[in-house]
N, C-alpha and C positions, 0 to 999 in steps of 0.2 A: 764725916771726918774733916777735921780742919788743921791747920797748923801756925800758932801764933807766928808772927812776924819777928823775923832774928834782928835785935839791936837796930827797928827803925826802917831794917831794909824795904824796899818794895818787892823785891823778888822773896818768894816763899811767901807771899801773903795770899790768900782767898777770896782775890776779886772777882765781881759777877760778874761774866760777859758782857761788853758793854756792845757788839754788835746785834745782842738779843734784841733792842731798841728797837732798830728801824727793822729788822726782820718781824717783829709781832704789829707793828705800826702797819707793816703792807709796806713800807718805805724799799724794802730789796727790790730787786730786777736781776731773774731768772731768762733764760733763754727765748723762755715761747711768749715774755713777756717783750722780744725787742722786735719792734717794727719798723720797716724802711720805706722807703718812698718808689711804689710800682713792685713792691717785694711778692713775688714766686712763691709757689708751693710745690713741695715734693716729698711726691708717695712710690713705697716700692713694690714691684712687683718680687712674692717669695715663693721659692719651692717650695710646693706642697708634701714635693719626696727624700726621703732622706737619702738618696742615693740617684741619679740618673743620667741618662747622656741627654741633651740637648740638642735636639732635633731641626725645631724649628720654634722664632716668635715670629709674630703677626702682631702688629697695630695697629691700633684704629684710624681709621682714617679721619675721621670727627668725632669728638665730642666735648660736648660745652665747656669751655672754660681751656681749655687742650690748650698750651701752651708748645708742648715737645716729649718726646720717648726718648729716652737713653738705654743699650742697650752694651754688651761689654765690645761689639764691636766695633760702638761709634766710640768706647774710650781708647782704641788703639791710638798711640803715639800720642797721649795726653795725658794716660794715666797707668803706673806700673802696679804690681802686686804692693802689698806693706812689707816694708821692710824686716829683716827678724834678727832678733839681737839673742843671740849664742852667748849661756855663760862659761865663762872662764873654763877651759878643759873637753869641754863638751862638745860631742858633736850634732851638727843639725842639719836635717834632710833640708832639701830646698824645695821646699812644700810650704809657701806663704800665702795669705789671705788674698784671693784676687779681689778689686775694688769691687766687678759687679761677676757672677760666672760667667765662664767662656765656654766651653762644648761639652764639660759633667758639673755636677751641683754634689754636695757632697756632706750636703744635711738641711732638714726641713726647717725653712725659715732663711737659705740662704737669699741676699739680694740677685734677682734675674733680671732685671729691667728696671728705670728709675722713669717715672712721669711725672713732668712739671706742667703745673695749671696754674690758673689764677687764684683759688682757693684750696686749703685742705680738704675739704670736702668734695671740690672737683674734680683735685687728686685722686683721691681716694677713689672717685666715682670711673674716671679713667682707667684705673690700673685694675679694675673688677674687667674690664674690656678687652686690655692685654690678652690673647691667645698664647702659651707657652705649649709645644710639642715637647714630653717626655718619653723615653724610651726606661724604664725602669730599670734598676742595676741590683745585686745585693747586699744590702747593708751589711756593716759591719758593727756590732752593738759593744758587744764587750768586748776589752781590750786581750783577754786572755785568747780571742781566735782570731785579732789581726795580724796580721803577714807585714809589715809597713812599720818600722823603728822612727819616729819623728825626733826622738834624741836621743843619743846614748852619752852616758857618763860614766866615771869607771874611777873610785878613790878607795886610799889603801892607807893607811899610817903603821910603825910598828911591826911584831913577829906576831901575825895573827896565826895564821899554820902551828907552830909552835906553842902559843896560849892555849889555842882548842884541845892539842896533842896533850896539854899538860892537868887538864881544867878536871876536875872532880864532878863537878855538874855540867852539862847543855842543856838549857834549857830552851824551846822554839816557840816561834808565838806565828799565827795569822791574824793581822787585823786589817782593815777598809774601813775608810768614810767615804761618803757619798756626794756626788753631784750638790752644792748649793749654787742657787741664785741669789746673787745681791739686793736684788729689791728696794735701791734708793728709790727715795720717795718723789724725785724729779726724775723721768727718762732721761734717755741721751739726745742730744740733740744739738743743730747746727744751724749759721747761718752765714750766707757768705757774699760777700759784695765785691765785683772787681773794676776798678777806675784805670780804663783802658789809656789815658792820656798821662797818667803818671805809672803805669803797667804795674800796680799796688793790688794786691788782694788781699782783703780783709777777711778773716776769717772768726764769727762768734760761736764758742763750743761750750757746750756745759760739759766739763772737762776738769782732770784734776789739779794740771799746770800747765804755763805756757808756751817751754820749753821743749817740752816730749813733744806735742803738737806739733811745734814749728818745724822741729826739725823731721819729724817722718811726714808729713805734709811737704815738705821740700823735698823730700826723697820721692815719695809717690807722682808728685808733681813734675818733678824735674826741673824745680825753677831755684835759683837762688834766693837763701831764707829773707835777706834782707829786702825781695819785695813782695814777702809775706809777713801783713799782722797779724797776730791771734792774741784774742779779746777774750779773756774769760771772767763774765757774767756771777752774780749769786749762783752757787752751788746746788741744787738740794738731792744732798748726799752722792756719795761715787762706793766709798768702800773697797777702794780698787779699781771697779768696775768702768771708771772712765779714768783708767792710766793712757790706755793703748786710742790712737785716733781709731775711731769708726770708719771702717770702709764708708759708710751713706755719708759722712763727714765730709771723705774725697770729692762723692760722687758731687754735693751740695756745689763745692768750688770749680769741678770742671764744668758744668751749668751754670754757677755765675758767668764765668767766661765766656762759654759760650753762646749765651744767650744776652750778656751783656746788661743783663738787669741782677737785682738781689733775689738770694732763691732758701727757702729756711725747709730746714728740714726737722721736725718735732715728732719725737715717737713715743707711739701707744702704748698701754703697759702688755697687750701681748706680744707685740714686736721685741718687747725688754723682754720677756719670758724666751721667745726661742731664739733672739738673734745676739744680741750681747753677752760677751763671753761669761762664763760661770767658774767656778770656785771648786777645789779638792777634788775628788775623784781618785782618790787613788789606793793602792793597796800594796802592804809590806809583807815579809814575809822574814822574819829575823832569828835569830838564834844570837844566847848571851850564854859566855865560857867564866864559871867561879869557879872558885875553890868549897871545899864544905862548908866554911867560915862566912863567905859569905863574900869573897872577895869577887869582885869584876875583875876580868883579865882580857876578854878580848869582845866584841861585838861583829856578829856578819851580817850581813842584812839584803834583800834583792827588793828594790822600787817598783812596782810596776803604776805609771800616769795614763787615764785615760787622757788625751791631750785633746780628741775633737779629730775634727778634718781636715784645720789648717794650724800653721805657726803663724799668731799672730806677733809684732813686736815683742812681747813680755810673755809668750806661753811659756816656754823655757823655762823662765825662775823660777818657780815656786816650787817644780818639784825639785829643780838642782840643791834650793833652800833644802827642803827638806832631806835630802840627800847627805848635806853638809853637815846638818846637825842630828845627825843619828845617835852620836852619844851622850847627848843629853846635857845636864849638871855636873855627870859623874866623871870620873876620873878614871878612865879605862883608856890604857896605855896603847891598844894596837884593836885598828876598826876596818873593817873593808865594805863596801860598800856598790852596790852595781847600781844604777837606772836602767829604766828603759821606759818611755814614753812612745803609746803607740798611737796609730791614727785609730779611730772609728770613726762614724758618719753621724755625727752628734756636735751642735755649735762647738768652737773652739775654747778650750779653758784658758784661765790669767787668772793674775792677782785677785784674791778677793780677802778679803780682812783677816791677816797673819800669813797670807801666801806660800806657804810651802811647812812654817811656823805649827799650828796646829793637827799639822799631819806628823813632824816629827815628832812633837812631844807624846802624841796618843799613843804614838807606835812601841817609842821608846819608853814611856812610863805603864802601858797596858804590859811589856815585858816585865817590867820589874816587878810589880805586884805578880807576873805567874812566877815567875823567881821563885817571888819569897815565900807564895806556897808551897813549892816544890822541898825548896828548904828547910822549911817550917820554922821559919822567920817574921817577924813582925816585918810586914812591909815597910812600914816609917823605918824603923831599927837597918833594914835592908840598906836603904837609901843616907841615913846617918853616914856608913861604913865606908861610903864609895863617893860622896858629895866631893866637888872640887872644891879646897881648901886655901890654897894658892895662888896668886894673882902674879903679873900675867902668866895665863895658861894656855900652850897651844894642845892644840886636841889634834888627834891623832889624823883626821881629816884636811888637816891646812888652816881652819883659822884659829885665831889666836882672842881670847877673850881677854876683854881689861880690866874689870875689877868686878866685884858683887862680895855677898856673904850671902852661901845658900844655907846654908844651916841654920842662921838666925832668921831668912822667910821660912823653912819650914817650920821652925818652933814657933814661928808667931801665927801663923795659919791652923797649927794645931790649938793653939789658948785658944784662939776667933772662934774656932770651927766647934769646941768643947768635942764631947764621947759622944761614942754612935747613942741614939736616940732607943728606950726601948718603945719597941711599935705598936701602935696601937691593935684592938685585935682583929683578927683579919689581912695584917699587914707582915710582910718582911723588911725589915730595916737595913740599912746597909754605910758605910761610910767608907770616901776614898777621898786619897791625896795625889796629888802629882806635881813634879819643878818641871820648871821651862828656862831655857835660854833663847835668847831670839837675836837676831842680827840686825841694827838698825843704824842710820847715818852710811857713810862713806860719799867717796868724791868730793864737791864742791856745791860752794849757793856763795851768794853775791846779798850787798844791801848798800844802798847810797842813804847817808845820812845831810839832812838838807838843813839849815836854820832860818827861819821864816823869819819876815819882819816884826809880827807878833810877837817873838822871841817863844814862838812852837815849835818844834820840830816833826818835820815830816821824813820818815822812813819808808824807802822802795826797796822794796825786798825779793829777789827771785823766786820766791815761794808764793806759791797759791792755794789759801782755805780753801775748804768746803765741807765747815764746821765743826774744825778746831780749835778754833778760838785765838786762829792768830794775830788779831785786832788786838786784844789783851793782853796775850803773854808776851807780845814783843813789845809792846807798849813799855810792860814794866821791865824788861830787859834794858830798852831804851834809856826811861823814865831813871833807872838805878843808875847809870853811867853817867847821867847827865844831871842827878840827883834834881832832879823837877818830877813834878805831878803826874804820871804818868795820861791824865786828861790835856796834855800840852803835847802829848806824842799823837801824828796821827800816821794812818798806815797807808800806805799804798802797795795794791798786788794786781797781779793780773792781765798787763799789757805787752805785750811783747816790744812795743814800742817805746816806752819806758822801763819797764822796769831791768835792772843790768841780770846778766847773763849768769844761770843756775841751771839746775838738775829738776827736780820738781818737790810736789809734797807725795809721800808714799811712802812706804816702808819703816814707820813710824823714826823719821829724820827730821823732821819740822823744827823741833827745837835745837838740838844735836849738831846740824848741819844750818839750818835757814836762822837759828836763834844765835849760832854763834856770830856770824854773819853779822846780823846787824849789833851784836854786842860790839865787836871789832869796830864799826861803821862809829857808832856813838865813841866811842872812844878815843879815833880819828879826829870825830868833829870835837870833842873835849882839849884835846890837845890842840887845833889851831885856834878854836876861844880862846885859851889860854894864853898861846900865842900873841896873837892879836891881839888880846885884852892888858896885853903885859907893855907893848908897845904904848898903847894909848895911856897905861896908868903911870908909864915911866917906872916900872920896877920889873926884877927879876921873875918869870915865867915861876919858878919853885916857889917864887915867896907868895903867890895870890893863896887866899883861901878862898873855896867855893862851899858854896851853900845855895837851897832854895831862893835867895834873892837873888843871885848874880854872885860875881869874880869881885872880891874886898884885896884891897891893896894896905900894908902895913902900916900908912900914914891915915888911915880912913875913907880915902879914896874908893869907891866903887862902880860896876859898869851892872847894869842888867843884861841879860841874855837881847830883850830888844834894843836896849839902848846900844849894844855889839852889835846888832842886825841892821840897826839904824844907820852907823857907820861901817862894817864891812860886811855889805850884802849877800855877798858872792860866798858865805860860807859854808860849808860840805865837804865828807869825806865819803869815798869808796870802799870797799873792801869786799875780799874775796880769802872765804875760809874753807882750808883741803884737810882732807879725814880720813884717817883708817877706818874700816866698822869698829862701834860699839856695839855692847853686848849688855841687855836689858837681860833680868831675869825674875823669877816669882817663884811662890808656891802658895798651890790652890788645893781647898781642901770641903769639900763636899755629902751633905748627910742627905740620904734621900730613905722615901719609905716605897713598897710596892705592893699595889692591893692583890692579895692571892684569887675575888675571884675575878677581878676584871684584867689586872697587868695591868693599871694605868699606876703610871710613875708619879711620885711625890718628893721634889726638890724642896725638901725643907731648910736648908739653909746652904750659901755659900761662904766659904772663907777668900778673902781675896787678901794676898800679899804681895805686890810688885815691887820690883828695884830697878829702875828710868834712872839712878843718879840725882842726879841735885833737882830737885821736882821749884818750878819756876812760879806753879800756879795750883796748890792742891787741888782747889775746886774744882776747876777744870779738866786735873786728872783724872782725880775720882767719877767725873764725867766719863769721862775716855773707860776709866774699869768698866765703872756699870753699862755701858754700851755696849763694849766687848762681853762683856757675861751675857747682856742680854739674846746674843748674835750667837756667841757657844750654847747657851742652853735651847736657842731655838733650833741649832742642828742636834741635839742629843734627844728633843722631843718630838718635833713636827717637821723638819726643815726635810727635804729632798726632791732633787729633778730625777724623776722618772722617764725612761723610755721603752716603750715598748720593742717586740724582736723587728720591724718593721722603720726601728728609728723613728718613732715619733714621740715626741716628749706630750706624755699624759698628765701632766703637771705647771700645765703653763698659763694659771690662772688662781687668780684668789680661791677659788672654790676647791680644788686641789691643793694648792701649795700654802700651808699655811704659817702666818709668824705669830709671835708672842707677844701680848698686847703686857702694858704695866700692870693688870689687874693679873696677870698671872706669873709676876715678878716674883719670888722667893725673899725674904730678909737674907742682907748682903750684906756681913762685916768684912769691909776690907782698910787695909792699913800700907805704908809704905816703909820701905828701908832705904836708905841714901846711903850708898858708897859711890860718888864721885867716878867720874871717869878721868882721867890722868890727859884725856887726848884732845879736850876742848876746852874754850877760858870758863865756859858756864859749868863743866861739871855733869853736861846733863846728855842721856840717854833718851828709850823713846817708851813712852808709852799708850800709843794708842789700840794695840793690839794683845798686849796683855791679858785682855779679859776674856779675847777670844782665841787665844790658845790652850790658858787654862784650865779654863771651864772641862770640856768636854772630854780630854783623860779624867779629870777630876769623878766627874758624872760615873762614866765611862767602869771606873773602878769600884765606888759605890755599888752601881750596881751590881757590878761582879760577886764583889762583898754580899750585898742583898742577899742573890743567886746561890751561894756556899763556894764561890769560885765559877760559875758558871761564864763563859766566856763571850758576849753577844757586842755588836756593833752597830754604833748610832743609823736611823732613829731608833728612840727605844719605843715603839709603840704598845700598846696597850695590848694589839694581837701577838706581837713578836716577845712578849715578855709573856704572858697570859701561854702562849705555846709551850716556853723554856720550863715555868715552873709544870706545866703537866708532865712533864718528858723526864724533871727530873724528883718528882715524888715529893708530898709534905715535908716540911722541913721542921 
């Protein structure tokens, strides 16, 4: 997919990443790549039980390389729980992550004790030495027999009472998706240095911004932010999964401190499998009130979130997201809605790619297809009837969408996607669709726009990559205001120490929010060139034209952008841009086939439509789809954390837990629609999650179709599919 360049501009063009460069060179620097001088090592000791009181530790008294044991006792009065951010309306237990356990553990894999050495490997060798006394407790696995509410939520819009009393159909639905891991390709990890004589602590996170950090790092710490840095390093990958600091993050900075040398902390891919937060888990339980026709009248729906064992920072959102958006595309006047997020003894969930996003749309589009069999309605036709038409729309839940055209993504996902396939033999065919809305942007982000003597410009941007490509898209954000090369824009992110003051990158906002920002920034600095360049040429500031060479004055007179730098060096503007949420939307539409004697599934094609608004860089989005797809269809196939009744996650390893390599990618027609958002100067929305919400109602319905309406929930495995069609007879 490409899209020519509008009248010259740089923005809407299909530039390559130009960070791809030093990244394939070996030129990047990732966390475990930074070294310091007399720099520490630290490994943790983990509960082995998903559940226990905390009896007794014992530590070694020597061994090789033994620098120090931390224990949650020696973090009294240096280190508090993480802090928990409650959304809007909701209530939340004061149940937060402790940095290391105090006298119960409360899932396998939680940190019990932190040992620093002088190598990883002596770490490591130390912390097998650690003695931990457990007294065993009973876990708690699924969330349907815990006793313990970790959030409640409770929204209403509308005469829903009165819809259902009036409604010709109810129709109910049960769905669940399952526990995923993010499975970035770089661990989490930390490093941290403290300079006792300026009382400065540095802090390097492979992390997704610098902002989140600093500030619950200052809260856990109890120091004031400004004499803490955080440094964030090349990325490789988060997915969510480094929004929230890492307790062993903490642990890393109160051991610098302490020990007053550097102490890095780098984790293993199975410390990522059981200790780093995971993604979904949850399950709805919904009922939709029509008329015969076919009409939506009202929505009820009961949430229930596995949540884990603690509230970390961000557990919270995703299911409240998903909460919020229970009605969909559709235009359904009155919605009520309950959560409830309970604890079990299972790591804690967060963000993980589309964060609350891909659980509303399964729930709410896996309803409408039973709808419209119940009906006996063309699903599509169903969904025609009821699409929000209207712009701005508030929905019956509280927020308020800004613009889209869903009706033109679902006709365009339907041409993509063509007619269900006839199967070949031995096969059931099947074909589904579904729309999404999603929430993205709101708050704030900052960018300082600088003019280099070069006559470059450098942009610091409160937002921080990890690999989106915002070396490029801001570039020509940049690049268009300031009508130069976008190779003349360079980026700077990721210091807390420089760069000004923002929110982060997450929730598909990067452009929305951190791109408005520096458009603002550039635009700043355009106008004091002008300025300035009006003084020097002797003419009126309106009368210069600007062009790729510099600011032309009406007499012939001209200045270059260096030859401006040359004489007013000092020039730069600030900016800082506030946002209601936007509202990204799509529709995905999906043909798969299923072998009758095996059950293994066949994604024969995906249809991909999103609508992000004014798309800045196709390439790169189209990047962001096929990523998201690739991430949906690896939970509708292979993807899930397993635990066993004992709380032990039996999937915490390649060997178990598997993803989707490009060799078993499907053909992917996807395409975009731009309707502008009204609430930013660029226009533009978010899309980096689009592919993975998707997908997987998409799938999700397909298969249903497949099945003759059979109703099953991701993964769809080859036994769990292979079981349905026995049970329910040749078709």
């Amino acid at each position: 997919m490409t899209t020519e360049a509008k009248g010259g501009r740089v923005t809407g063009r299909p530039l390559a990443r130009r960070e791809d460069a030093r990244i394939l060179d070996g030129r990047s620097r990732y966390l475990d790549d930074i070294e310091l001088p007399g720099l520490a090592h630290l490994a943790f000791v983990r509960s082995p039980d998903a559940h226990a009181r905390v009896s007794e530790i014992r530590v070694p008294e020597d061994s090789p390389g033994l620098i120090a044991v931390l224990t949650g006792r020696d973090l009294e009065g240096r280190a508090r729980p993480l802090p928990i951010q409650a959304p809007e309306g909701a209530e939340a237990a004061d149940e937060p992550h402790p940095v290391l356990a105090g006298e119960v553990v409360r899932y396998a894999g939680e940190p019990v004790a932190a040992v620093v050495a002088e190598s990883r490997a002596l770490a490591e060798d130390a912390a097998e030495l650690v003695e931990v006394d457990l007294e065993p407790l009973d876990p708690v696995v699924e969330p349907s027999r815990s006793q313990v509410e970790l959030v409640r939520w409770h929204g209403e819009g509308g005469d829903v009472d009165g819809a259902f009393a009036a409604a010709d159909e109810i129709v109910t639905g049960a769905y669940s998706l399952p526990r995923l891991a993010a499975v970035p390709m770089e661990t989490r990890g930390a490093v941290a240095s403290y300079d006792s004589a300026g009382d400065l602590l540095t802090i390097w996170c492979s992390a997704q911004d610098t902002h989140r950090q600093l500030k619950q790092l200052a809260a856990v710490l109890g120091r004031a932010p400004e004499s803490i840095r955080v440094v964030i390093p090349d990325v490789g990958g988060a997915f969510g999964s480094k929004g929230s600091l890492a307790p062993e993050a903490a642990v890393a900075a109160v051991a610098a401190m302490v020990l007053s040398r550097p102490v890095k902390w780098a984790e293993d891919r199975l410390e990522n499998f059981v200790a780093a937060y995971q993604g979904r888990g949850m399950r709805a339980d919904v009922e939709l009130a029509l008329t015969s026709g076919g009409r939506m009248l009202a929505l009820r729906a009961k949430v229930v979130a596995d949540l884990g064992a603690y509230l970390l920072p961000t557990t919270a959102i995703p299911p409240h997201t998903t909460a919020m958006l229970m009605t969909g595309c559709y235009d359904i006047p009155a919605a009520r809605v309950e959560l409830w997020g309970m604890r079990t003894n299972k790591v804690p969930t967060g963000p993980y790619r589309g964060a609350g996003r891909p659980e509303a749309a399964y729930f709410v589009e896996s309803l409408v297809d039973d709808a419209a069999r119940r009906l006996g309605l063309d699903p599509v036709e169903l969904r025609r009837r009821n699409l929000v038409s209207s712009f701005p729309h508030p929905s019956p839940l509280g927020w308020t969408y800004d613009s889209g055209d869903y009706r033109r993504c679902l006709e365009l996902a339907l041409e993509l996607a063509g007619p269900k396939p006839d199967p070949e033999a031995g096969r059931v065919a099947g074909r589904g669709v579904s729309m999404y809305v999603e929430r993205a942007g709101g708050q704030f982000e900052s960018a300082r726009a600088k003019l280099e003597r070069d006559g470059s410009v450098t942009i610091l941007s409160s937002t921080s990559p990890h690999g989106q490509g915002h070396e490029t898209t801001f570039a020509q954000i940049a690049a268009e205001r300031l009508q130069i090369d976008p190779a003349r824009v360079k980026l700077s992110f990721g210091d807390s120490a420089l760069s000004p003051p923002g929110i982060g990158t997450f929730a598909s906002r990067s452009v929305a929010m951190g791109g408005s920002a520096v458009a603002l920034a550039a635009d700043g600095l355009a106008g004091r060139c002008r300025e300035t360049a009006a003084e020097l040429l002797e003419a009126a500031a309106d009368d210069l034209s600007w062009d790729e060479r510099g600011l032309h004055g009406a007499d012939g007179r001209s200045l270059s952008l260096a030859e401006l730098a040359a004489v007013a060096p000092e020039l730069e503007s600030d900016a800082r841009f506030e946002s209601d949420l936007v509202f990204s939307s799509g529709a995905y539409a999906a043909l798969v086939e299923i072998e009758q004697t095996t059950g293994r599934l066949h994604v024969s094609r995906v249809a991909a439509v999103d609508d992000a608004g004014t798309i800045v860089n196709p390439l790169l989005a189209e990047g962001q789809v096929l990523g998201g797809i690739a991430q949906g269809l690896g939970e509708c196939l292979v993807e899930e954390m397993i635990y066993d009744e004992e709380g032990q996650p039996t999937s915490a390893s390649f060997a178990d837990y598997s993803l989707l390599t490009a060799a078993e990618m499907p053909p992917v027609a996807a395409a975009f629609v731009e309707t502008p958002t009204p609430l930013n100067p660029l226009g533009a929305k978010g899309i980096g999650e689009g592919g993975a919400i998707g997908t997987p109602a998409a799938v999700g319905n397909a298969v249903a179709d497949a099945l003759g309406g059979r109703r099953l929930d991701p993964p769809f495995t080859g036994e769990k599919l292979w079981q349905a069609m026995q049970e329910s007879g040749p078709r």
